[in-house]
N, C-alpha and C positions, 0 to 999 in steps of 0.2 A: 650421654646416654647412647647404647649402640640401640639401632631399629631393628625389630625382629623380621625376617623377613617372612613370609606367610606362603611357602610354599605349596602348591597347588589349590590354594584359596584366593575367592576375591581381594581387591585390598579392603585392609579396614577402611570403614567410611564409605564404600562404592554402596550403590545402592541393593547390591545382592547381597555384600557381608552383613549391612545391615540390619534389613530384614528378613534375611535368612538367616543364616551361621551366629549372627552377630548379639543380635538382639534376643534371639531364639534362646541362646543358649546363657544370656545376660538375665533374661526370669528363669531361667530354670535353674541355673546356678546360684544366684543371687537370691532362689526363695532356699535352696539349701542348705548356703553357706548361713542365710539368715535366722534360721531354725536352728540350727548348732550353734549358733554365735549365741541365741538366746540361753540353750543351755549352758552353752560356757559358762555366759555370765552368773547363770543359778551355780555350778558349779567353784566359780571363783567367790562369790559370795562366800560361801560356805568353808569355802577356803580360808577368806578374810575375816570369817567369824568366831566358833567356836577356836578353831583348831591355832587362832593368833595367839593366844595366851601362851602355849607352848612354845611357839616363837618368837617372842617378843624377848631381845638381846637385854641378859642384867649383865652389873656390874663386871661381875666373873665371868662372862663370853667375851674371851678374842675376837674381834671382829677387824676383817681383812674383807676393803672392799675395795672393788672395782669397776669402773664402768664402761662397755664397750657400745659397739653403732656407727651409727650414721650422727647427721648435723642434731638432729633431733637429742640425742646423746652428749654429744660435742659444746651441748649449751651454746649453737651458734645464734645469734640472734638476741641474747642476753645481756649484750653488751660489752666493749674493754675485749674484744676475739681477739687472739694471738698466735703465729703459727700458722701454719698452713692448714692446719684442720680447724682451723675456725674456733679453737674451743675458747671458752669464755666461763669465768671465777664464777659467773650469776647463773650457770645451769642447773639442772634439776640433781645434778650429784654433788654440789656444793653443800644442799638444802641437805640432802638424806644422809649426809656424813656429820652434818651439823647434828641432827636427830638421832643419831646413833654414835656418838660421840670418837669417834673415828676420822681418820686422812681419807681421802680418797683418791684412788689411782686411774688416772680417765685417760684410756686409749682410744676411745671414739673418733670418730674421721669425717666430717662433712665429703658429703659426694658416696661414702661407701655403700658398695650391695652389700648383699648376706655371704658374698663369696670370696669380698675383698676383706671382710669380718674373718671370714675362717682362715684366712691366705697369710694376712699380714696384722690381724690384731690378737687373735690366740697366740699366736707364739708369745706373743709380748707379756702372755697371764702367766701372773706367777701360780703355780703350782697350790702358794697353802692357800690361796683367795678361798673367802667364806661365802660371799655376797657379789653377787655382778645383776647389773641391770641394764638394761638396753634396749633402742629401737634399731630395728632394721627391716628393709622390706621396700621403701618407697623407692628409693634409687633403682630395684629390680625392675621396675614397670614403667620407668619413665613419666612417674609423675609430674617433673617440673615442666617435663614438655606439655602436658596433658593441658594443665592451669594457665602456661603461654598460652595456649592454643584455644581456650575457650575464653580469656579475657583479652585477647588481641582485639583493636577497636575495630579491627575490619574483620574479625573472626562473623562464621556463618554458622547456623546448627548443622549441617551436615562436617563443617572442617571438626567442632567441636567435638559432635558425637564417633569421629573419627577418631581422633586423639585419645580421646575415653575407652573406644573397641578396643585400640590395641593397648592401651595400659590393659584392661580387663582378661586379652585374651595374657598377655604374660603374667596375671596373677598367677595361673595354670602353672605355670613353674614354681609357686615359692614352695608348695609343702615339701617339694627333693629341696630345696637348695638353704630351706630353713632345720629342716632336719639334719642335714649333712653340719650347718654352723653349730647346732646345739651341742650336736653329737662332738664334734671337737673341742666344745667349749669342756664339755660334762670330761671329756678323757684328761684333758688339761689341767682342772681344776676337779678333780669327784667328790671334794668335801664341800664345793659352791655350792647356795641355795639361789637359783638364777630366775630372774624374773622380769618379763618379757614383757614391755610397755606399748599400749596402741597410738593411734596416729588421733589428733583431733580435727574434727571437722572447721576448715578453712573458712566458710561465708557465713552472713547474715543477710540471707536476700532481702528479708522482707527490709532491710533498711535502704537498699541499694539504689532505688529510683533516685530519691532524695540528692544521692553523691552524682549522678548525672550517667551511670552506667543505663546503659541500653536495655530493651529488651530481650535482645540475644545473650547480650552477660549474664543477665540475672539469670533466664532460664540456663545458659552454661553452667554457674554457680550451684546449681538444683542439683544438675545431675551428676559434678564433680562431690559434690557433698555424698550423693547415694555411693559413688565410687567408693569413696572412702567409708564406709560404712563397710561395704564389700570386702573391700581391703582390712579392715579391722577383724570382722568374721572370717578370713582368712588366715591371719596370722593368729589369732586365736585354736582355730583347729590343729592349724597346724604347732604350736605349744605345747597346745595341753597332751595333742596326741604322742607328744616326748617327755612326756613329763616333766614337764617345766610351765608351771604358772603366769597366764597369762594377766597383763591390769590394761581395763580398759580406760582410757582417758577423756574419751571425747564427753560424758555425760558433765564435769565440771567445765568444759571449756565453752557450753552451751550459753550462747550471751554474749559471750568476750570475743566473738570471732571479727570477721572484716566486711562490714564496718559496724564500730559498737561505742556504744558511750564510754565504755571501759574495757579496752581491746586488748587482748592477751597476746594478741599476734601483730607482727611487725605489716604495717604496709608496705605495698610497693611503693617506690618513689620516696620515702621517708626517708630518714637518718641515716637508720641502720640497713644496712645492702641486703640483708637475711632478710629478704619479704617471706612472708607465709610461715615463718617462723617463729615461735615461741618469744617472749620478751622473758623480763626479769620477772614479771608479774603470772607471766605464763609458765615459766618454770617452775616459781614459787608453787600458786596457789592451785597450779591445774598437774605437774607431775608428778613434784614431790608430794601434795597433797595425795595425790591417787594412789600411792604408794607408802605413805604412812602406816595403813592396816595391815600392811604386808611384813614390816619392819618387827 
């Protein structure tokens, strides 16, 4: 992840970026992304209701599907990963080609932005593609450092609430740089119905004491989760604002996060190296599920 640098501002995390710039601008942004994220969802709803029947692939539709992204995409974390992008047979585009009775062509890339999306995995779309599905967006804001940085066992809330600033302040990039991928996706392929999947929310605090995390984790965990809510309301507006429909995910993944009797997400320290990542179980039943109504 490159670090942004914040010229002529505090750094994130000092106590002026804070509770000035930082914080300040984290409710007010966050109450507006939050209020358009709501109508999204009334939006997409309505998306996925009436107007599905219309959509729903018969027999006699060709369907030519594809899938681009990040890991999230790449089905990293689902097990049997091969390749240098991690992708793996148990991702959520295995599931939706099953359902739709179709191959799938999955050029997704663990580690990519929205920029390495537009750079190096559009060109790879064939032209008659009907269907493309995809995450992108976390790699732009240096997520994985964020999640390091508020469950590190010596992490503090201010290193915490740092690492969260400045993921927050680079969300402020995606609507240019989400716009700019759609818009190559849509010139590439203009006969694609392209459908733009969100992130789910990573913890289950209220279980966390019990596993021996701290009280600084747990409260890290709180406010990484509101990130991502953020970040959801984000790629959201910026979707729908191009027309292209956005699915939110995290309301199935609610339960299954880390730590949970029945965890959809890989732990750290487990098995599998893809911590914070989607399992077999999490692809199945939390993307391609959320993406069924869409099909």
């Amino acid at each position: 992840m490159k670090k942004h640098v914040l010229a002529s501002l505090c750094p994130p995390g000092s106590a002026a970026y804070l509770q000035g710039m930082g914080i300040h601008n984290f409710k007010g942004f966050a109450a507006r992304a939050g209020a358009v994220a709501l109508l999204s969802i009334g939006m997409i709803a309505g998306f996925a209701g009436a107007p599905a029947m219309a959509q729903t692939h018969t027999s006699s539709t060709t369907v030519s599907y594809t899938v681009l992204g990040d890991s999230y995409s790449a089905g990293s974390g689902g097990g049997e990963e091969f390749g240098g992008c991690g992708q793996s047979p148990h991702g959520y585009g295995t599931w939706v080609a099953a359902q739709i009775g179709t191959p799938v062509s999955n050029l997704a890339c663990a580690g990519f932005t929205t920029e390495q999306v537009r750079t190096l995995e559009v060109p790879l779309l064939a032209p008659n593609t009907t269907l493309i599905t995809l995450t992108a967006g976390g790699n732009d804001i240096g997520w994985t450092a964020a999640i390091a940085a508020c469950l590190a066992p010596t992490s503090t809330e201010a290193i915490c609430k740092s690492a969260v600033a400045n993921s927050i302040y680079l969300m402020k990039s995606l609507p240019k740089s989400v716009a700019s991928m759609i818009k190559a996706i849509k010139a590439k392929a203009p006969g694609a119905r392209v459908l733009y999947l969100g992130y789910p929310r990573l913890f289950e605090p209220q279980n966390m004491a019990a596993l021996g995390y701290t009280p600084t984790q747990i409260s890290g965990t709180k406010t990484l989760n509101a990130a991502a809510d953020l970040l959801n309301g984000v790629l959201a507006i910026s979707a729908l604002s191009n027309r292209t429909a956005f699915v939110p995910v995290a309301y199935l993944f609610r339960g299954h996060g880390v730590p949970s009797a029945s965890p959809w997400l890989n732990y750290p320290g487990g098995p599998n190296p893809f911590a914070f990542h989607p399992n077999a179980a999490g692809y199945q039943y939390g993307y391609a599920a959320a993406l069924r109504p869409f099909l």
